[in-house]
C-alpha positions as CSV (number, residue, x, y, z in Angstrom):
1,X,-77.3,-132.4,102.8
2,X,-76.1,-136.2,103.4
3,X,-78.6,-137.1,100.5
4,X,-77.1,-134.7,98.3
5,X,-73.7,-135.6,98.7
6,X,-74.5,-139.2,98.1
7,X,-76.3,-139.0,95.1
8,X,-73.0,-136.6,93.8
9,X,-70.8,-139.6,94.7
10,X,-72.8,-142.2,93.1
11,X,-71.1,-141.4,89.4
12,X,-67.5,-141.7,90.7
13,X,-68.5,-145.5,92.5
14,X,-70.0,-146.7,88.8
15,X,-67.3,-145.4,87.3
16,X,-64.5,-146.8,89.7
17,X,-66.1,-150.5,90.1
18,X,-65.6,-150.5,85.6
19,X,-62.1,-149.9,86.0
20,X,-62.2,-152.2,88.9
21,X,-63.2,-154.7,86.4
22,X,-61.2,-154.1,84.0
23,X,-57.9,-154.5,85.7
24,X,-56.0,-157.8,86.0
25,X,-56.6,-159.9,88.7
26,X,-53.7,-160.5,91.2
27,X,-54.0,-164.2,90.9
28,X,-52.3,-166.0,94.1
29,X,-49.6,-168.2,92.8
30,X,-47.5,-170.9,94.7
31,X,-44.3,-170.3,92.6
32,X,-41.6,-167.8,92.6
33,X,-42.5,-165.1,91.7
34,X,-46.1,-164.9,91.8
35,X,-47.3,-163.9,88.8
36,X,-50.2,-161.5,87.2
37,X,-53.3,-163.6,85.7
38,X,-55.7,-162.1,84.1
39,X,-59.1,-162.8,83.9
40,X,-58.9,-165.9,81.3
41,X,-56.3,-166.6,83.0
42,X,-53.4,-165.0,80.8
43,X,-50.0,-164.4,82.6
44,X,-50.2,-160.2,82.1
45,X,-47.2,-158.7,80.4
46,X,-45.9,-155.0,79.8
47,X,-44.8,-153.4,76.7
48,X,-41.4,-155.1,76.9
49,X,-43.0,-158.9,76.9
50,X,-42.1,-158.8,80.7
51,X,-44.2,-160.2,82.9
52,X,-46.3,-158.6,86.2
53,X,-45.8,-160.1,89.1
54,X,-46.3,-159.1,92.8
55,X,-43.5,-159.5,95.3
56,X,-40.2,-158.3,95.7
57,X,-39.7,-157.7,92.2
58,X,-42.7,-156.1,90.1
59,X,-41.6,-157.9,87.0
60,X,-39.0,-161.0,85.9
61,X,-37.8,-161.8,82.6
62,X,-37.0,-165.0,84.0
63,X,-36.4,-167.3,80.8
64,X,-38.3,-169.8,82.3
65,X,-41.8,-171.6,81.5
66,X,-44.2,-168.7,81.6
67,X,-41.3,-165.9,83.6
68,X,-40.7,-168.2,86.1
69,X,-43.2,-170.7,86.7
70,X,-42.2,-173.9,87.4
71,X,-39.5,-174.6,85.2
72,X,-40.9,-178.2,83.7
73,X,-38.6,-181.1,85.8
74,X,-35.2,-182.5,84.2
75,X,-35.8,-185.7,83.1
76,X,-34.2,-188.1,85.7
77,X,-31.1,-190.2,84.8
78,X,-31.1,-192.8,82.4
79,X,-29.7,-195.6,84.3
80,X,-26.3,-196.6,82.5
81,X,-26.4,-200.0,81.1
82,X,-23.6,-202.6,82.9
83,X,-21.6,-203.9,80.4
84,X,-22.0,-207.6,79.4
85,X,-19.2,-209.7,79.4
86,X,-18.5,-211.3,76.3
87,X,-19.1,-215.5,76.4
88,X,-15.6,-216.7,76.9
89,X,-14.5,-217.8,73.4
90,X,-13.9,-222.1,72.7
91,X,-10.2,-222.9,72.5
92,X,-8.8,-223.5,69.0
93,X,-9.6,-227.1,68.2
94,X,-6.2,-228.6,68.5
95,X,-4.5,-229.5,64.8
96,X,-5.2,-232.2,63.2
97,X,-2.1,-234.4,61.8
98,X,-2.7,-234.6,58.2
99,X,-1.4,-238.1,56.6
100,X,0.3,-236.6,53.2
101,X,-1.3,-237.2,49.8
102,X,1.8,-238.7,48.6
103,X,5.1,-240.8,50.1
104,X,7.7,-241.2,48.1
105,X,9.9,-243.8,49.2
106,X,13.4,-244.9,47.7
107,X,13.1,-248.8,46.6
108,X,17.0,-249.0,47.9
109,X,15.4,-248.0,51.4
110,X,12.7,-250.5,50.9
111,X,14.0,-253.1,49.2
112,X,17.4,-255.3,48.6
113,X,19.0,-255.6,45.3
114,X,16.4,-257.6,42.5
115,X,13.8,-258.3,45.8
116,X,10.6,-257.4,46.6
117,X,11.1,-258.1,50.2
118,X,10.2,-254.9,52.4
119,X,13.7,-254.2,55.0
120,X,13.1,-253.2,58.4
121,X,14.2,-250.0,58.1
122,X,11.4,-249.5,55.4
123,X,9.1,-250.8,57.0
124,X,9.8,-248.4,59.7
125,X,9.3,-245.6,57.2
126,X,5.8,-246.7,56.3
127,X,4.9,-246.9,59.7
128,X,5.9,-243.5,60.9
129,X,3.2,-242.5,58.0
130,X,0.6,-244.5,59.5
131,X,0.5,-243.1,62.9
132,X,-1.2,-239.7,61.5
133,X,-3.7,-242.3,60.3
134,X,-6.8,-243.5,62.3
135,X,-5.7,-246.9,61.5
136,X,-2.9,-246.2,63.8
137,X,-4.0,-243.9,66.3
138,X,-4.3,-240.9,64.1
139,X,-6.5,-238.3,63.2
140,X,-6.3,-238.0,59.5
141,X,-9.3,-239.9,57.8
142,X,-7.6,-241.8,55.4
143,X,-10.2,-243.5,52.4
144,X,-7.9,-245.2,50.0
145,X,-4.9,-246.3,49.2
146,X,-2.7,-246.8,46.2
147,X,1.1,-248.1,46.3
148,X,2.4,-247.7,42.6
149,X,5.8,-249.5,42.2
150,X,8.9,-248.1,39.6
151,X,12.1,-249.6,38.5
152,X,14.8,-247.9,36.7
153,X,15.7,-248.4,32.9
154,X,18.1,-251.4,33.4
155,X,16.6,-254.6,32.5
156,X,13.6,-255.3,29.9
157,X,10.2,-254.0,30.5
158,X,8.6,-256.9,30.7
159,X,10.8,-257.9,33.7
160,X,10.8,-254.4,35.1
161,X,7.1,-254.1,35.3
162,X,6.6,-257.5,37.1
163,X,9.4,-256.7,39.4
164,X,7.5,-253.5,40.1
165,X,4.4,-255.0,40.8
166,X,6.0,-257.4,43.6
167,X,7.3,-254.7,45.4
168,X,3.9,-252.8,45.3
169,X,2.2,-255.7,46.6
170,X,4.5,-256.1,49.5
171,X,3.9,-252.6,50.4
172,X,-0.2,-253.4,50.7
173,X,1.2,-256.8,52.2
174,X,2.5,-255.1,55.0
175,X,-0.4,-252.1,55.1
176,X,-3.0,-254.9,55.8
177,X,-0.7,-256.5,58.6
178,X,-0.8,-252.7,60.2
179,X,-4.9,-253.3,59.9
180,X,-5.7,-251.3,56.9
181,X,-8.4,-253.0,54.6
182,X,-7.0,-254.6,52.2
183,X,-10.1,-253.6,50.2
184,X,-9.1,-250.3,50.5
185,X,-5.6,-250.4,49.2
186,X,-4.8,-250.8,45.1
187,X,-1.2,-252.1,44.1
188,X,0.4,-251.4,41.0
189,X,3.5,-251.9,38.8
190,X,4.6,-249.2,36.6
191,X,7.9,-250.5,35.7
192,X,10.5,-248.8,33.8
193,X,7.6,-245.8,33.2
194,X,7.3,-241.9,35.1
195,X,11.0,-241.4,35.3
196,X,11.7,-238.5,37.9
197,X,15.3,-238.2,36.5
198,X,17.7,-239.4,34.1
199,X,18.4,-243.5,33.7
200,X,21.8,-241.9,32.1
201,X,23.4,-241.4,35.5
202,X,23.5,-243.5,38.8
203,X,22.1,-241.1,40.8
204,X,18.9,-240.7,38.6
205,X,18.4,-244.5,38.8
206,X,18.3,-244.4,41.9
207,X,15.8,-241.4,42.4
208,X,13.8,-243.7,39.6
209,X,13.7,-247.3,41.7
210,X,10.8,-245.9,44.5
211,X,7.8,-246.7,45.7
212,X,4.7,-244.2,46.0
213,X,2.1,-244.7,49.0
214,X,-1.0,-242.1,47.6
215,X,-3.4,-241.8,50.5
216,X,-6.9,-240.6,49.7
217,X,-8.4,-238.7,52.2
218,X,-12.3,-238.3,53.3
């Protein structure tokens, strides 16, 4: 009788170790929850893309890395660069006094009545020029000079132009005494010519009797 009822069973074990094999296996996981793998290793989902999972909760829809396994790790923190602090800037090169291209000096300042004798208050004038100079302290890079000499319209021009001429060279007389070169200074007489007003009037013979100091710079 045992025999028999055996041998009657024997069907239903064949047939229940196939479906054994063909369900999933319950694959031990060691994150929450532990999921369904099957047997190439597949998480197991059900007809609503949810996946199996054993636990508390038969299925998650966690929106995790494979329903809830092991969301990957945030990226840690960038470390924030320090800011740099910015080279301290060069003071401003302190200005540099410029000698003028051009003085033009009254000849009444400079010189008496018919001489070509510098005053003391002219030569005060000139000086005052020459401190901005390095020949005097200065800054201002002077290369050449030229002292041009005028005269007003009264007299001939022959006179006039050598009158013109003394003064000029009194002017460089006194610019070599202040230790310029006197290589580097050029006199000339104009005379009676480059009028910067009218001989008609007294006042524009007077704007017309000057001196002119050019300096050339480097």
């Amino acid at each position: 009788m045992n025999k028999k009822r055996t041998l009657a069973l024997t069907p239903w074990l064949s047939t229940a170790l196939v479906a054994t094999l063909s369900l999933p296996v319950w694959a031990s996981d060691t994150t929450y929850p532990t999921l369904v793998h099957s047997i190439d290793g597949a998480v197991v989902h059900n007809n609503y893309q949810e996946c199996w999972g054993t636990g508390p909760n038969d299925v998650t829809t966690n929106p995790s890395r494979e329903c809830g396994q092991g969301q990957p790790a945030a990226p840690a923190p960038q470390p924030v660069p320090m800011p740099v602090a910015a080279a301290p800037m060069a003071p401003a090169p302190a200005p540099v006094a410029q000698a003028p291209a051009v003085i033009t000096l009254s000849a009444d300042a400079l010189f008496d009545f018919n001489k070509a004798i510098l005053k003391p208050e002219g030569k005060h004038i000139i000086a005052r020029e020459l401190e901005k100079t390095q020949y005097d302290g200065g800054q201002a890079h002077v290369r050449a000079i030229r002292v041009i000499g005028y005269t007003d319209s009264i007299g001939s021009r022959a006179y006039n132009d050598k009158l013109s001429l003394r003064r000029a060279d009194a002017v460089k007389a006194y610019l070599v005494s202040r230790g310029i070169p006197a290589n580097r200074i050029h006199a000339e007489g104009r005379g009676m010519n480059d009028p910067v007003a009218s001989n008609k009037t007294k006042e524009g013979r007077a704007q017309n009797r000057r001196a002119e100091i050019r300096f050339e710079q480097q």
